[in-house]
KEKOL-59839 format. One record per atom (N, C-alpha, C): residue in one letter; x, z, y. Coordinates in steps of 0.1 Angstrom, whole numbers, plus 2048, in hexadecimal, padded with zeros to 3 digits. Example, Ala and Ser with C-alpha at 12.3 -4.5 7.8 and 13.67 -1.06 7.14 Angstrom:
! residues 2
A88484E7C7 A87B84E7D3 A88484E7DF S8808477EA S8898477F5 S88184F800 
This chain:
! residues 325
X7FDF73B0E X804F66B0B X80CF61B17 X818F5DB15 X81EF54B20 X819F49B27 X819F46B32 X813F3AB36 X81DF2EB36 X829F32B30 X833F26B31 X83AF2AB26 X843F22B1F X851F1FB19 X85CF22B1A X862F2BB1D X870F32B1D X879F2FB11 X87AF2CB06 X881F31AFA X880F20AF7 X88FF1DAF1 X88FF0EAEB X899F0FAE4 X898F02AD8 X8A7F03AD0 X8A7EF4ACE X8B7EF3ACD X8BAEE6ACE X8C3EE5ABE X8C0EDBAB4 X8C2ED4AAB X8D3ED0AAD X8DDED0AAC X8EAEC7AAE X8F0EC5AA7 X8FCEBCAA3 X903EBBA9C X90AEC8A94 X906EC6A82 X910ED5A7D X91CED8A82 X926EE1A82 X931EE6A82 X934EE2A8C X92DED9A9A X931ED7AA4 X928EE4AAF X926EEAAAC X91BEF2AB7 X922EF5AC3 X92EEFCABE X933EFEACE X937EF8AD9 X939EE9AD5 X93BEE0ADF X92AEE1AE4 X920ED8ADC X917ED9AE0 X90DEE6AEA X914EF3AE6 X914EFFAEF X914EFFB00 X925EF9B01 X92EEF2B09 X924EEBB12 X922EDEB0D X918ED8B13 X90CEDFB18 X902EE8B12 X8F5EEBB15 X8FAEF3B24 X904EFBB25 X90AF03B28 X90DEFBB3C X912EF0B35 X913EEAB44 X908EE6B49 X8FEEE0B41 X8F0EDAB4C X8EBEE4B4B X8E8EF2B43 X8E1EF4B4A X8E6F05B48 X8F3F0AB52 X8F7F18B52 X8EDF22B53 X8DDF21B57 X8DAF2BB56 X8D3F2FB48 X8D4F2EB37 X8CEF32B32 X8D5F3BB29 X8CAF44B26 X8D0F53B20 X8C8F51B13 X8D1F5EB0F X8CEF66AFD X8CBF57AF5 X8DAF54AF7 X8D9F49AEF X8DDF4FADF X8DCF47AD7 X8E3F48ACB X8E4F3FAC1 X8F1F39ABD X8F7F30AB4 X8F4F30AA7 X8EDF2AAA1 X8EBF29A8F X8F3F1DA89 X8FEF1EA85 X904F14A7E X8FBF0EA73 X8FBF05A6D X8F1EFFA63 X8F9EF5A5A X8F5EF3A4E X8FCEEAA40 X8F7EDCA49 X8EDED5A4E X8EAECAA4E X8E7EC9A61 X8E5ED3A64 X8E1ED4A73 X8E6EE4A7B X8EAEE2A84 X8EDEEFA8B X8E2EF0A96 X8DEEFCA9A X8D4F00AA5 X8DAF0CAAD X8D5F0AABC X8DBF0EAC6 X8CCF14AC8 X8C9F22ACB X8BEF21AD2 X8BDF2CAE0 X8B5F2DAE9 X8B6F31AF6 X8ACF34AFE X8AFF3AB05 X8A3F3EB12 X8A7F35B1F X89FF2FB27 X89DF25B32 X892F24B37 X890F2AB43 X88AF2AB49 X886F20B59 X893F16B55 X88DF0CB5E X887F00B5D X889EF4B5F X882EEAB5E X88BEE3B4F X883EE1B48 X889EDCB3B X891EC9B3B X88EEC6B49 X895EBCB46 X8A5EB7B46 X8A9EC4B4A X8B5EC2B48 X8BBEC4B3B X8B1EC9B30 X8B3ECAB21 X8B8EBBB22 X8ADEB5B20 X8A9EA5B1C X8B7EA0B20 X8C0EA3B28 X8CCE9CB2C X8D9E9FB25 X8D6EA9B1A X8E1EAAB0F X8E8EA4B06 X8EDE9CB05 X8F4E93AF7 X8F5E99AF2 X8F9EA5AEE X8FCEA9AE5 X8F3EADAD9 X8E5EAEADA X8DDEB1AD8 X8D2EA5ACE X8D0EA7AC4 X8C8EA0ABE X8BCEA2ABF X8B7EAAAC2 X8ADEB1AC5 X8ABEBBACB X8A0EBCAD7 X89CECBADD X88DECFAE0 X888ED9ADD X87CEDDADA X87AEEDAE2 X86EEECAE5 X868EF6AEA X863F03ADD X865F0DAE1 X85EF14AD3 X854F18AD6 X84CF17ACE X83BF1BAD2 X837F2CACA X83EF2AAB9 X83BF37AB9 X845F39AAA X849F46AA8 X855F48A9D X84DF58A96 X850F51A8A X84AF57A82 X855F5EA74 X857F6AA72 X85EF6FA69 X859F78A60 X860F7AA53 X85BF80A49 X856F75A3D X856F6DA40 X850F5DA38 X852F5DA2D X846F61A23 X84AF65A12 X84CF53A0D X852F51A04 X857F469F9 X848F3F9F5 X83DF479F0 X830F439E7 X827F409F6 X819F3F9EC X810F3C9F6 X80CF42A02 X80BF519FD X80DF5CA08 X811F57A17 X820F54A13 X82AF4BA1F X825F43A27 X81BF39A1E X816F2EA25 X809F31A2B X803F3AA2B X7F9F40A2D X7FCF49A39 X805F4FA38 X808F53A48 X80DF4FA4F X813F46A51 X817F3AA58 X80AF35A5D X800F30A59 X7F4F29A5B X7EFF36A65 X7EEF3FA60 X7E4F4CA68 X7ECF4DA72 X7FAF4CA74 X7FFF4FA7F X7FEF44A8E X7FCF3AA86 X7FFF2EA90 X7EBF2CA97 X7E1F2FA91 X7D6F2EA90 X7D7F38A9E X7DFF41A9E X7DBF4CAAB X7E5F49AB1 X7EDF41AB7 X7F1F3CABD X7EDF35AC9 X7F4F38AD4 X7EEF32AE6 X7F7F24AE8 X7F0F19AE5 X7F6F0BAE6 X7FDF06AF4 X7F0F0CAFC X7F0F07B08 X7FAF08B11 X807F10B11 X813F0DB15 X81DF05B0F X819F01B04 X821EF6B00 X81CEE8B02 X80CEE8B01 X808EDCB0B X809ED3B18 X80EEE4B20 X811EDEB32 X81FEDCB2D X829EDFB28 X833EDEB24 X837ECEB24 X82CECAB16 X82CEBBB10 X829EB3B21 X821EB9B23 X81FEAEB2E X821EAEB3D X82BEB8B3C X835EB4B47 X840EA7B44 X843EA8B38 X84CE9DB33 X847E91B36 X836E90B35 X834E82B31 X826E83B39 X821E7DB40 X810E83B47 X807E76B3D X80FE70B34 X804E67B31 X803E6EB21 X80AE78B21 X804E7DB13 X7F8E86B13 X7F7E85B03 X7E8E88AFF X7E6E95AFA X7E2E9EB00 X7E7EABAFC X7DCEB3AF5 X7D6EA6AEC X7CCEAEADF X7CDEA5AD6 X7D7E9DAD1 X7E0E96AC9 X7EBE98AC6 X7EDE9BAB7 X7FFEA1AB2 X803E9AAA6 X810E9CAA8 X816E94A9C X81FEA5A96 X81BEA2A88 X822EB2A81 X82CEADA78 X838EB1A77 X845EAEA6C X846EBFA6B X84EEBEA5F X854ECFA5A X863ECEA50 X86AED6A56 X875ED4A4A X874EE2A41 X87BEE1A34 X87BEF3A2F X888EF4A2A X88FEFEA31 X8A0F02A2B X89DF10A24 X89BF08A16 X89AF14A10 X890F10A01 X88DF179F8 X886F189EE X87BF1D9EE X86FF159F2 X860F1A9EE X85BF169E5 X84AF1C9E3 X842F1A9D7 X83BF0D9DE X83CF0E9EA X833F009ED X83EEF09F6 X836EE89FD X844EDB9F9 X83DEDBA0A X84AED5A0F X84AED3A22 X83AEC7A22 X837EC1A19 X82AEBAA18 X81BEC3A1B X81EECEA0F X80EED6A15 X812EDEA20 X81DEE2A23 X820EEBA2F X81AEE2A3D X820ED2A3B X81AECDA47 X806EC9A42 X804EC7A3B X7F6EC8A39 X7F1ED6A3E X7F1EE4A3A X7ECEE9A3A X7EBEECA47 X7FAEEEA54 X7F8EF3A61 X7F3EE7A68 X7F2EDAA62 X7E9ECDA68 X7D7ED6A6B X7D5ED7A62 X7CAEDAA5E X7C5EE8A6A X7CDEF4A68 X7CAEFEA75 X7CCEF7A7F X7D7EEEA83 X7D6EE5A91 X7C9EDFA97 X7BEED9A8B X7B9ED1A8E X7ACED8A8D X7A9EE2A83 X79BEEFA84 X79DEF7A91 X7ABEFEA93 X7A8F08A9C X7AEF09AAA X7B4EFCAAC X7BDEF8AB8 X7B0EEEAC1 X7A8EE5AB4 X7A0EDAAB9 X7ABECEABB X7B6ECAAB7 X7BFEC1AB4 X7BEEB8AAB X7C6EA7AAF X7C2EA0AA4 X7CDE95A9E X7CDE96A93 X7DCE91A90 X7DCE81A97 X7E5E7CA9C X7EBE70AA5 X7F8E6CAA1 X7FAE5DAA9 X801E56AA9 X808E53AB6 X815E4DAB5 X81EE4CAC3 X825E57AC9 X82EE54AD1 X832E5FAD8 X830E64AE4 X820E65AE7 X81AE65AF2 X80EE70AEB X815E7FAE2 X80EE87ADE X817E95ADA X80DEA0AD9 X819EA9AD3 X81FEA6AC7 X82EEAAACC X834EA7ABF X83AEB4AB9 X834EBAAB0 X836ECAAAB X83FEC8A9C X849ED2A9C X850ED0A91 X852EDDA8E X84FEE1A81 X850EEEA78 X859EEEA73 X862EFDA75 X86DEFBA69 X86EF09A65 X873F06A55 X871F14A4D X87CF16A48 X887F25A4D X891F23A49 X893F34A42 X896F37A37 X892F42A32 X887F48A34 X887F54A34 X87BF59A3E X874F58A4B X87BF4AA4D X876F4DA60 X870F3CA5F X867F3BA68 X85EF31A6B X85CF31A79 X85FF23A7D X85FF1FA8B X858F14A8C X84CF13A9C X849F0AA9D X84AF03AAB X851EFAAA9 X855EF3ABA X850EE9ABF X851EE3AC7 X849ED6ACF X858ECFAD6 X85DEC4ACE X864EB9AD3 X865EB8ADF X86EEB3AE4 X86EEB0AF3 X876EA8AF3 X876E9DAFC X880E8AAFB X880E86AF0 X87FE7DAF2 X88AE72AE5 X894E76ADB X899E83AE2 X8A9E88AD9 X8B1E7CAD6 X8C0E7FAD3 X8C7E75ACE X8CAE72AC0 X8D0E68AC0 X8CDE62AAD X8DDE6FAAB X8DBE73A9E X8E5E77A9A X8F3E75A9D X8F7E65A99 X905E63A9D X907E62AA7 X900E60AB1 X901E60AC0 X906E6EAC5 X900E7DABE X8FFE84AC3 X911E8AABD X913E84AB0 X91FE87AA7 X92CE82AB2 X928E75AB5 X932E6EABF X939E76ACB X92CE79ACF X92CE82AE1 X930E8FADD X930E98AD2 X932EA4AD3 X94AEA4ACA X945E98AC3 X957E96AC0 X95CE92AD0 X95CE89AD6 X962E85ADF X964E93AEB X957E9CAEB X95BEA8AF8 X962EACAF0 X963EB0ADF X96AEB6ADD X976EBAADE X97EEACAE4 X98AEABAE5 X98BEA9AF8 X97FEAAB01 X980EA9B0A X988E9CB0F X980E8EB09 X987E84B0D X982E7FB1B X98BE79B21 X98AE77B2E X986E64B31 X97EE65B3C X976E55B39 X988E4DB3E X984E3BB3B X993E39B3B X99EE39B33 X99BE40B27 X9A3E41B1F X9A3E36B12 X9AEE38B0B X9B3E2AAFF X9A9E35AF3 X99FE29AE9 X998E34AE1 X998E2BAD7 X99DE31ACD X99BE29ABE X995E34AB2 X986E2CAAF X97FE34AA8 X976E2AA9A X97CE34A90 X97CE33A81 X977E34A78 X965E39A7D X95FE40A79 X956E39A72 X946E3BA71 X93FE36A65 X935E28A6D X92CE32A76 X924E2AA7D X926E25A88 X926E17A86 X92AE0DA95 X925E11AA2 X91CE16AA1 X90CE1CAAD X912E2BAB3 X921E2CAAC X925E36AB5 X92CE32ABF X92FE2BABF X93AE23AC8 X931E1FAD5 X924E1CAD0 X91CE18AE0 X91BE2BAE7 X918E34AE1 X917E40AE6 X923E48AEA X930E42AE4 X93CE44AEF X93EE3FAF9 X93DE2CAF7 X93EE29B04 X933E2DB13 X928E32B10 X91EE36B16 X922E43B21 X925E4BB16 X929E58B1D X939E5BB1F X942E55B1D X94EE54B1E X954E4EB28 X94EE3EB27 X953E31B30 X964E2DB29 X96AE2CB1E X976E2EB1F X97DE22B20 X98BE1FB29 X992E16B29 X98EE0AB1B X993E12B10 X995E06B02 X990E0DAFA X983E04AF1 X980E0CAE5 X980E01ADA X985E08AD5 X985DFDAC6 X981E06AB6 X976DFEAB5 X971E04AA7 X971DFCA99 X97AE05A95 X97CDFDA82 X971E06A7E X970DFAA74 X96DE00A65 X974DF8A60 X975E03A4E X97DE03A43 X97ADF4A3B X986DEAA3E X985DE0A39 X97CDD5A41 X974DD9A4C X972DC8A51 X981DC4A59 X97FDCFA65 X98EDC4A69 X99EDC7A67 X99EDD6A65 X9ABDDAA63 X9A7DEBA5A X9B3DF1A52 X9B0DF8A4E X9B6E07A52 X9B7E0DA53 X9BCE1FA59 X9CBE1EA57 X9D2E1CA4F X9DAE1EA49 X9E7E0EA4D X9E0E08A54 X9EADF8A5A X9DDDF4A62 X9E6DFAA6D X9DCDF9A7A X9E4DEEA80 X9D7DE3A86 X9E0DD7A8F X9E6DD9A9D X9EADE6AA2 X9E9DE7AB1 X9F9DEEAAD X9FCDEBAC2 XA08DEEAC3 XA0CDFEAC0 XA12E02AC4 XA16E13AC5 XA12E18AD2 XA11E24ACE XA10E2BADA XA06E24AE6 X9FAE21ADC X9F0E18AE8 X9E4E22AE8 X9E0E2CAE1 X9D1E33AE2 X9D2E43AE8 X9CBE46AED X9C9E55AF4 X9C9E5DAE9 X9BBE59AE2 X9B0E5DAD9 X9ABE5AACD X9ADE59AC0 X9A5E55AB4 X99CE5DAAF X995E5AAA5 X98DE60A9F X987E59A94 X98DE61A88 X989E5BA77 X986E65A71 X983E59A64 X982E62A54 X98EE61A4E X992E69A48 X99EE68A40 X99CE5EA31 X9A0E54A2C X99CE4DA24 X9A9E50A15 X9AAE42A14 X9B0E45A02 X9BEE49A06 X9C7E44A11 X9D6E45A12 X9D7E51A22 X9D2E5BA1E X9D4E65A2D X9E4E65A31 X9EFE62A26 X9FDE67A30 X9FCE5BA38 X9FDE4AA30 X9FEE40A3B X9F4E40A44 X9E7E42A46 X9E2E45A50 X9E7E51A5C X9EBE59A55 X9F3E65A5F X9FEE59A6B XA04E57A60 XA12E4DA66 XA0CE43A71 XA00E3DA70 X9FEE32A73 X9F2E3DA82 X9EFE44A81 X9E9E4BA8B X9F4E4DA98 XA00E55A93 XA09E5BA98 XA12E4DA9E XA0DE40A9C XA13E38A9F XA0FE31AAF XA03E30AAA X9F9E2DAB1 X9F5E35ABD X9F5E41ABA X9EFE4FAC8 X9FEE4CAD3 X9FAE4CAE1 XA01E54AE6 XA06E60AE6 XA13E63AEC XA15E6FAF0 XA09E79AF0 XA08E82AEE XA00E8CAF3 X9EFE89AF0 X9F1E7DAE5 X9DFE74ADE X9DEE81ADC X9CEE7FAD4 X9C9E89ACD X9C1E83AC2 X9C1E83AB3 X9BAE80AAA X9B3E86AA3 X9A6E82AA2 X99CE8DA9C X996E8CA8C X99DE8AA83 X99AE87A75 X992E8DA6C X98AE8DA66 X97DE8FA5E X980E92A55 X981E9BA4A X98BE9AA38 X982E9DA31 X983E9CA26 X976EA5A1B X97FEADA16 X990EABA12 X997EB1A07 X9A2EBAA19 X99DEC8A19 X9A6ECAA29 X9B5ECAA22 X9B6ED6A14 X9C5EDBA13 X9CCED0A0F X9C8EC0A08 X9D0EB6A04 X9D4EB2A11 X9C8EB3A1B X9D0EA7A27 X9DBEB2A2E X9D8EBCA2F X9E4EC4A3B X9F2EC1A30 X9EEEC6A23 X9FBEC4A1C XA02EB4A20 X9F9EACA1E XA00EA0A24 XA0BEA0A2F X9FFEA1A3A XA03EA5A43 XA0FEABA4B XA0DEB7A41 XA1EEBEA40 XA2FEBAA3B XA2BEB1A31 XA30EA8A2B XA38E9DA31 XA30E96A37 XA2CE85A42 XA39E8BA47 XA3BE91A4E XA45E96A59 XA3EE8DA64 XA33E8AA67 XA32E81A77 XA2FE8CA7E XA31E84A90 XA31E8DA98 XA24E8FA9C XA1AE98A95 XA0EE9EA93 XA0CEAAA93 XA07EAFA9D XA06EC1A9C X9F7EC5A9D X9F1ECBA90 X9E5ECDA90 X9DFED8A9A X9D5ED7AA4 X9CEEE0AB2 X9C7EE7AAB X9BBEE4AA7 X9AEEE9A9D X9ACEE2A91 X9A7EEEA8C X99AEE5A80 X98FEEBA82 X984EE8A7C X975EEFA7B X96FEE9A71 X966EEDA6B X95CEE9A5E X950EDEA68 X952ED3A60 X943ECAA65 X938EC7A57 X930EC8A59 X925EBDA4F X91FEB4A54 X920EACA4F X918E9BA4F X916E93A43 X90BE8DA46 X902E88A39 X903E90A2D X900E9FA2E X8FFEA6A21 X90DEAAA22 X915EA8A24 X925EA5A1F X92DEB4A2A X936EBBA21 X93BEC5A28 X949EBEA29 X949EBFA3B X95EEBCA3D X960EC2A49 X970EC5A47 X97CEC9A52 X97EEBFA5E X97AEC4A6A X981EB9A75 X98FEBDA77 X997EBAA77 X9A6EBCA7B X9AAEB2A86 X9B0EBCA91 X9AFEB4A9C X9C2EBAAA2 X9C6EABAA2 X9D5EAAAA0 X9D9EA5AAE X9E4EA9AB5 X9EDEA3ABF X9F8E9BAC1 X9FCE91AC2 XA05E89AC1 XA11E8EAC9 XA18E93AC2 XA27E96ACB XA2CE90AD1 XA31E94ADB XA3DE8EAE2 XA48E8EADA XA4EE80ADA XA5DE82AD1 XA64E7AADB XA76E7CADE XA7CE75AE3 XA88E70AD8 XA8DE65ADC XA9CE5FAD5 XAA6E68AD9 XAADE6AAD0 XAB9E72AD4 XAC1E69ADC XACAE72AE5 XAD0E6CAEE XADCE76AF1 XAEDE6DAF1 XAF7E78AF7 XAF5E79B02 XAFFE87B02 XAFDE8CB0E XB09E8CB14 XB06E8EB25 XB16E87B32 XB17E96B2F XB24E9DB2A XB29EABB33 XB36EA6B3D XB34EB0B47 XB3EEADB4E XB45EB5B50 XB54EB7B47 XB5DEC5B4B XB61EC8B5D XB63ED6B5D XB6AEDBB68 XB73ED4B6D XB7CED5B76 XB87ECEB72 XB96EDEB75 
């Protein structure tokens, strides 16, 4: 058995992974055989690291990061399934996930656990007896005892086809939108100091920009308290950066974006319907040149980010020639 933890996977925003990659990548360059699982509701990053895990904990991008304790494949649908899952985890060596737990925290209690389980996928049994039943080997053959607070292991099961993982939490992780926030804004590599106008759903993002950003001006609508997408109250040519949802009038919003961005802005728009808005778009004639798109999901919901550049345009102007003589 290992005496330590090498192997972790980190939870992140869907269809954003590779920014979140990006990131893992700079705190902490040394981890290998990594590999990227895009996901409908959550994407996972998982890896080998073998140094001090706290520079995990310093990820934004990251909703969550966990140690793996042990992975289990072949995982039948019926009881069988849930039955080896149980036998497998029963012979299982805890005890490097314990010094693990409490290096994080020396006031935790490392014969106390808290158990959650998600299931992506169709079984005969419900994520309820799955967490019952490996509660139960935890607590017969580990000598563990279910607890309260977060001053205990916090082990999370997840069953995703055939494969069954079980990990041990580590930090607080960030709330979702926070992590949605941090991984749109690298996406566009915005620079602290900058004009930010952002359009999006939850207000609580805006504290997790200004946090990790610092930027000159941020101003955050929503739809209908103070102004709406589409008749924006600001001058021209005043923002770096936006970032929305495309709502009921996408060309006047186009217009009113392209109004608003500087030179060389960049706006990051969210769509559910992609081919209506590019057609728009195409349409609009504004000076909008689309960089990327990529598939995102959030709250259940599949969409396009389309991330546009504000042109440079100048006034025509004649020109001095001067003949020979």
């Amino acid at each position: 058995m290992a005496d330590k933890i090498y192997r972790y996977w980190l939870a992140v925003p869907s269809g954003l992974e590779a920014v979140a990659l990006d990131e893992l990548r700079e705190y902490a360059p040394e981890v290998q055989q990594v590999a990227v699982e895009p996901g409908g509701r959550v994407g996972q990053i998982f890896f080998t690291y073998k140094r001090s895990p706290g520079r995990l904990l310093q990820l934004r991008s990251a909703m969550q990061c966990a140690g793996l304790l042990v992975q289990m494949h072949g995982v039948t649908v019926g009881r069988p399934g849930l039955e080896y899952i149980c036998q497998r985890i029963a012979r299982c060596d805890l005890t490097p996930g314990k010094s693990l737990a409490q290096v994080q925290s020396a006031a935790l209690d490392p014969h106390a656990f808290a158990l959650s389980a998600t299931l992506r996928g169709r079984y005969r049994f419900s994520a309820a007896e799955l967490t019952a039943a490996v509660a139960a080997v935890l607590r017969d053959e580990h000598g563990l005892r279910l607890g309260h607070g977060p001053h205990l292991l916090r082990l999370h099961l997840q069953l995703t086809g055939r494969r069954a993982l079980l990990g041990l939490r580590l930090g607080a992780g960030m709330a979702p939108n926070a992590a949605v926030a941090y991984c749109l804004a690298r996406l566009v590599a915005m620079q602290p100091g900058a004009g930010v106008l952002w359009a999006r759903r939850d207000r609580r993002e805006l504290a997790a920009l200004q946090e990790a950003f610092a930027p000159r001006l941020l101003v955050g609508l929503q739809a209908h308290l103070v102004a709406v997408l589409d008749r924006l109250p600001f001058v021209s040519a005043h923002f770096d950066y936006a970032f929305c949802l495309a709502g009921a009038n996408p060309a006047a919003e186009l217009a009113e974006l392209a109004r608003v961005l500087c030179a060389g802005g960049i706006a990051v728009v969210q769509v559910a319907d992609f081919d209506r808005f590019i057609a728009l778009l195409q349409a609009a004639d504004c000076p909008l040149s689309v960089l990327a798109d990529l598939e995102m999901h959030e709250r259940g919901r599949a969409y396009r980010l389309v991330v546009l550049e504000r042109l440079a345009t100048e006034e025509a102007k004649l020109l001095q020639v001067e003949l020979e003589p």
